[in-house]
N, C-alpha and C positions, 0 to 999 in steps of 0.2 A: 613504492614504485618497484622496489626491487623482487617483494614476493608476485607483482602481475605479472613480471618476465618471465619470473622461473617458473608460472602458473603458464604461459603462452608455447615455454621448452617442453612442457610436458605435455600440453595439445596438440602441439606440432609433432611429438614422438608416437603419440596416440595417433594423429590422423597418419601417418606414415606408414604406423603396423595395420590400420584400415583397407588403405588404400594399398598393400600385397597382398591384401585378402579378398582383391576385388571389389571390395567397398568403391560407388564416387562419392567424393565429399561435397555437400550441397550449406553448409555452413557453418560458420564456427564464431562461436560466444551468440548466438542470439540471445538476445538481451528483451526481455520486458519487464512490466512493473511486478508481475508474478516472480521473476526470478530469472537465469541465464540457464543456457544447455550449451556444454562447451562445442561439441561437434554433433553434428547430423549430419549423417552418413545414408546411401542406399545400397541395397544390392539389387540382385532381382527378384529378390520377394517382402525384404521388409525394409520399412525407413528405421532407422534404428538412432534413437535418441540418447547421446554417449557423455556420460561423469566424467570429467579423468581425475584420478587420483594420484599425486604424485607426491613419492617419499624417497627416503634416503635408502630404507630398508625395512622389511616386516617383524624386527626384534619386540614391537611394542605390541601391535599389532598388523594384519593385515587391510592392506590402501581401501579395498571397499568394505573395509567395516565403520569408515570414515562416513560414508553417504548415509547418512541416519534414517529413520522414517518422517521428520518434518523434511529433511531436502528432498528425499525424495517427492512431497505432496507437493514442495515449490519445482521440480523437475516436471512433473504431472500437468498441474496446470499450467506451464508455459509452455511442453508440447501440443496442449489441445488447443491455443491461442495459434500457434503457429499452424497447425493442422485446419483451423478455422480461415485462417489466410492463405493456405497454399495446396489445393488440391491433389490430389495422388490413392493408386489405388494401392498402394502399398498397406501391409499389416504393420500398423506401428510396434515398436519393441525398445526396452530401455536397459540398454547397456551399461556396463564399469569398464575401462579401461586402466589398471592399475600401473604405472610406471616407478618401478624400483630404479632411482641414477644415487650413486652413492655418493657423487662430486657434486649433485645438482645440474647445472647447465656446463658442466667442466667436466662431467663423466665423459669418459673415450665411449663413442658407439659402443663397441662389444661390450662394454661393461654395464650397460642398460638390459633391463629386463622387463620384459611387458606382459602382462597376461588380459588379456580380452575373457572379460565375461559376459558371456550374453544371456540376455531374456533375465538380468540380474534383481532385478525386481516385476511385480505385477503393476 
């Protein structure tokens, strides 16, 4: 129970720094049999299909070196399952949102760091 929280703290941190960047947020965890996509986001040129990665800090490594290439194929197919149900002329794109909180869900704001990557995989 306790890692889906701190997994919802760091979606919620991710769609925040989204949405000052203009992003609207059109859904978060879709869920099918293929796999979840934590946020889907638009702007006005692409739907952007977003990972978040949330860690304490990048000493081990860096949060999107975590999206391997099988997550990624399960990210793939359950955007085109979604894309198959929800029409839109947007150019799909699949983003990482890495969130560095060092406290977890206890970090103070300013002490969160996020880096938005985009067009992070093909």
């Amino acid at each position: 129970m306790e890692k889906k929280l701190t997994g919802r703290f760091g979606e919620s941190v991710a769609a925040d720094c989204l949405k000052k960047k203009k992003y609207k947020i059109i859904g978060l965890n879709y869920f099918c049999r293929f796999g979840e996509i934590d946020v889907i986001a638009e702007n006005r040129q692409y739907i952007a299909f977003v990972e978040v990665k949330l860690r304490k800090d990048n000493t081990f490594a860096e949060a999107r070196e975590f999206v391997t290439a099988a997550k990624q194929q399960r990210i793939k197919k359950t955007a085109l399952l979604w894309l198959s149900q929800n029409e839109t002329e947007k150019q799909p794109r699949f983003d990482v949102v890495e969130v560095y909180a060092p406290l977890g869900e206890r970090t103070a704001p300013k002490d969160i760091r996020v880096n938005h990557i985009e067009n992070a995989f093909e």
